[in-house]
C-alpha positions, -999 to +999 in steps of 0.1 A: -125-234+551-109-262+570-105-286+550-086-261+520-056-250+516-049-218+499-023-217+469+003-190+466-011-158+447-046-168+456-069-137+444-037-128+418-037-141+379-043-177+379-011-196+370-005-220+345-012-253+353+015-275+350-001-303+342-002-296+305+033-300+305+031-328+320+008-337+293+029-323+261+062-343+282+046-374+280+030-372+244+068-364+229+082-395+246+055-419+236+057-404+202+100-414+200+095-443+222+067-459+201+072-450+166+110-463+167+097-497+180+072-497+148+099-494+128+114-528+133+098-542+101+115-512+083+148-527+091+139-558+092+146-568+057+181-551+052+189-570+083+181-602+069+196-592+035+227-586+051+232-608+077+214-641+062+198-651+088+160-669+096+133-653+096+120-667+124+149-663+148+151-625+136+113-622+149+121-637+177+140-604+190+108-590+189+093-611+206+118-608+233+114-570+232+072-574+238+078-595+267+110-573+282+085-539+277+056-556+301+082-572+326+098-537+330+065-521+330+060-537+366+095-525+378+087-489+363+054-486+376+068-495+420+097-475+412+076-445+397+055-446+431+083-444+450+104-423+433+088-399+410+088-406+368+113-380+360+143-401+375+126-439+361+115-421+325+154-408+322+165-446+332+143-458+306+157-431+278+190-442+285+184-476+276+163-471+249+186-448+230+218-470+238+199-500+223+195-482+194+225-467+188+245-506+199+218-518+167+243-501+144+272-523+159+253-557+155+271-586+137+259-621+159+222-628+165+227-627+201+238-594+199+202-585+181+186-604+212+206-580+234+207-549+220+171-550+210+155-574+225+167-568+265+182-532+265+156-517+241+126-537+253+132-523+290+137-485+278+101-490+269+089-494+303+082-458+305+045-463+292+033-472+328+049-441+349+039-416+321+004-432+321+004-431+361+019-398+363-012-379+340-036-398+364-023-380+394-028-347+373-061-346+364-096-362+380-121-347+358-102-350+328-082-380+332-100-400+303-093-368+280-059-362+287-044-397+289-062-404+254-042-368+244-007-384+259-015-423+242-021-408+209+016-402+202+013-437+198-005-432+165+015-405+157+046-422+159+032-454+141+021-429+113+055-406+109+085-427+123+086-456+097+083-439+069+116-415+084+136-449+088+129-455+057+139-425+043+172-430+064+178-461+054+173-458+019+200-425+016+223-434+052+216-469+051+206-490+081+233-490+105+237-449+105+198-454+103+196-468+140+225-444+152+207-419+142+173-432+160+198-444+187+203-400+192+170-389+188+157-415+213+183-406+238+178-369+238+142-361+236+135-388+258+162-377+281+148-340+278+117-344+279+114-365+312+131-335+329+098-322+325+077-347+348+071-337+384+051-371+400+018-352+412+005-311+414+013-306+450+051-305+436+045-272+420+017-263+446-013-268+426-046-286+429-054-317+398-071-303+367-054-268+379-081-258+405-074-225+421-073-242+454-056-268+470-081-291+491-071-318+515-089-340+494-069-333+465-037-333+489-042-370+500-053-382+463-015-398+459-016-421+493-055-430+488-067-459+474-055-499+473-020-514+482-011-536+455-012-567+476-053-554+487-060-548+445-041-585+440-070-604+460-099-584+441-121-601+417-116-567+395-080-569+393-080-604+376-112-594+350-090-565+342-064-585+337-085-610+320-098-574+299-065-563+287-053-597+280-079-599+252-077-566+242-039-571+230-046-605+217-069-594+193-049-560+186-014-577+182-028-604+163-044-579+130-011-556+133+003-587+121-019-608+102-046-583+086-027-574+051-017-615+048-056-622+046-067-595+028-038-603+000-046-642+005-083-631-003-078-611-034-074-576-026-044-560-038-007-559-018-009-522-021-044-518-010-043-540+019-009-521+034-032-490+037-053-510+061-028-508+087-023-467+085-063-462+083-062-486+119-033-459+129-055-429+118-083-444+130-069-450+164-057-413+170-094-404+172-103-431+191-078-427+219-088-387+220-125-393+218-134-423+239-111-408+265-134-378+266-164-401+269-149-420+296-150-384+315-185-384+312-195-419+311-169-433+336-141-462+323-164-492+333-191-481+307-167-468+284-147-505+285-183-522+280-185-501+250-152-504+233-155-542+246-179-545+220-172-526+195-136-551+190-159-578+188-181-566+162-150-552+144-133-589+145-169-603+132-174-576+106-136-591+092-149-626+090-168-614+063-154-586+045-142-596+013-142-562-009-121-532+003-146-509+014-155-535+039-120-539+051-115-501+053-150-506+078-137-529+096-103-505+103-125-478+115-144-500+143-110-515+148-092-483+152-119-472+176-119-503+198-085-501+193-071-465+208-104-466+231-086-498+253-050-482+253-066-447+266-087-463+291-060-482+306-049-461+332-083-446+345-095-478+347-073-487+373-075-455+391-108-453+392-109-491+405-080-488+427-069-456+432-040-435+429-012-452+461+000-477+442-010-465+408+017-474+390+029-509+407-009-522+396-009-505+358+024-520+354+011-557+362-017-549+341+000-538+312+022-570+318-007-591+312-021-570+279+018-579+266+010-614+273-019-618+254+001-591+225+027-619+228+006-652+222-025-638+201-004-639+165+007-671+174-026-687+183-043-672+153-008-685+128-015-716+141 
């Protein structure tokens, strides 16, 4: 009995474990957070219509935005180890909702590259100390419950654009983003208030054991600085991992509908491509989450690994719909399985001290290859 500590009420009702909060917290954010930056293309033709401008230069913003979430990411993730999320998370709700809401004010292009592209982009870095944060909650079911938390991802890619549009179409698009500007800003802002950084805050045990060991106690200060994880072979092949992961991911959100349309399927047809990879993906963060539980995240990358290389094969050939609605549930798979096993990966390679200062980095890289992937594959 040395090495436990007792928790308070010990022999009374078990309590509540906190860390489905922490859970349901981080789920609502990534839900706002994500499905207002899918929303871009919603607005991005009454922008143009408006304002006139390139199409090009308009992307561009976006661009900016990718590149400001994974720098920020690394800031985030340091500042969420040291810290705590709640205080980073609120940070990050701050900015995203006032880029939002300064959208509705926009009349230059360098204000869209401001607005959107710096102040927005960096109110995203809250993906890192969410996903960090759930790690330090749960051990057994860390897989599980960060696929749970990443799939309001697809449920914000599924509800949120067609909302803008709906906005749009009756408030029009500037009242459109102050709205989004509000709901950004208050759920975000709420909802962070909700994050404590690891159990033995509330005086539990990860996965809401009845007792507290010192094992358990220690979990936050174990494992590799990020200077030790920097000069591992593993750190750079996961880099090297998510890299090609977003590459491939970044580069069908943008180009799969042009070749199926440029191949002879049907404009209307090939949109629904997109929301069957969204669907898709919702399982496939949930499920291969739970697999990685049982399987561990090196096997469970191996797997998903391969299933995105059959899926980007499989597209090489599909040339009738039913092939192309294959290909979206492999992709979709391969897909949500890479986001969910982001974050155990690195805990279970590096531990939990510097959790989020080495996530950050890694996400950083994934953004890089997100960034240059639809590029490559335009040119």
């Amino acid at each position: 009995m040395a090495n436990q500590v007792t928790t308070p009420g010990k022999g009374k009702k078990r309590r509540f474990f906190y860390g489905y909060v922490i859970v349901a917290a981080g789920f609502l954010i990534l839900t706002i957070g994500y499905g207002a930056q899918y929303s871009f293309g919603v607005f991005f033709k009454p922008v143009l219509t408006e304002f006139g401008w390139a199409r090009a230069e308009t992307s561009g913003a976006y661009s900016l935005f990718m590149f400001m979430q994974g720098l920020f990411s690394i800031l985030a993730g340091r500042l969420s180890d040291r810290f705590g999320p709640r205080i980073v998370i609120s940070i990050c709700g701050v900015c995203l909702g006032l880029g939002y809401l300064l959208m509705s004010q926009i009349h230059a292009i360098w204000q869209l590259y401001l607005f959107y592209g710096l102040l927005a982009g960096m109110g995203m870095g809250s993906w890192v100390p969410i996903l960090s944060t759930v790690a330090r909650w749960f051990i057994r079911m860390r897989g599980l419950m960060t696929g749970i938390v990443v799939a309001g991802v697809g449920v914000g890619l599924i509800a949120m654009p067609p909302l803008a549009n709906h906005l749009i179409s009756t408030q029009g698009w500037r009242n459109s983003y102050i709205i989004l500007g509000f709901m950004a800003l208050g759920i975000v802002l709420i909802a962070s208030q909700f994050l404590k950084r690891d159990p033995a805050q509330v005086g539990q045990s990860p996965d809401g054991s009845e007792q507290l060991s010192v094992e358990n106690l220690r979990l936050s200060t174990e494992g590799h600085s990020f200077h030790d994880a920097f000069r591992t072979g593993q750190f750079w092949m996961l880099l090297v991992i998510y890299f090609s992961f977003l590459f491939c991911i970044q580069t069908i959100m943008v180009h799969v509908v042009p070749h199926a349309t440029d191949i002879g399927i049907q404009a209307l047809i090939a949109a629904t491509i997109l929301s069957a990879i969204g669907g898709v993906s919702i399982a496939g963060k949930v499920g291969v989450g739970g697999v990685c539980d049982r399987l561990g995240s090196r096997r469970s990358l191996i797997i998903v690994f391969v299933l995105m290389a059959i899926s980007m094969l499989w597209l090489k050939l599909a040339l009738a719909p039913w092939a192309f609605y294959l290909f979206a549930a492999i992709f979709g798979v391969a897909y949500g399985g890479s986001v969910s096993l982001q974050s155990p990966s690195v805990a279970d390679l590096f531990g939990l001290k510097e959790h989020g200062a080495i996530l950050g980095v890694v996400v950083f890289g994934g953004t890089i290859g997100g960034a240059v992937g639809p590029l490559i594959t335009g040119l």
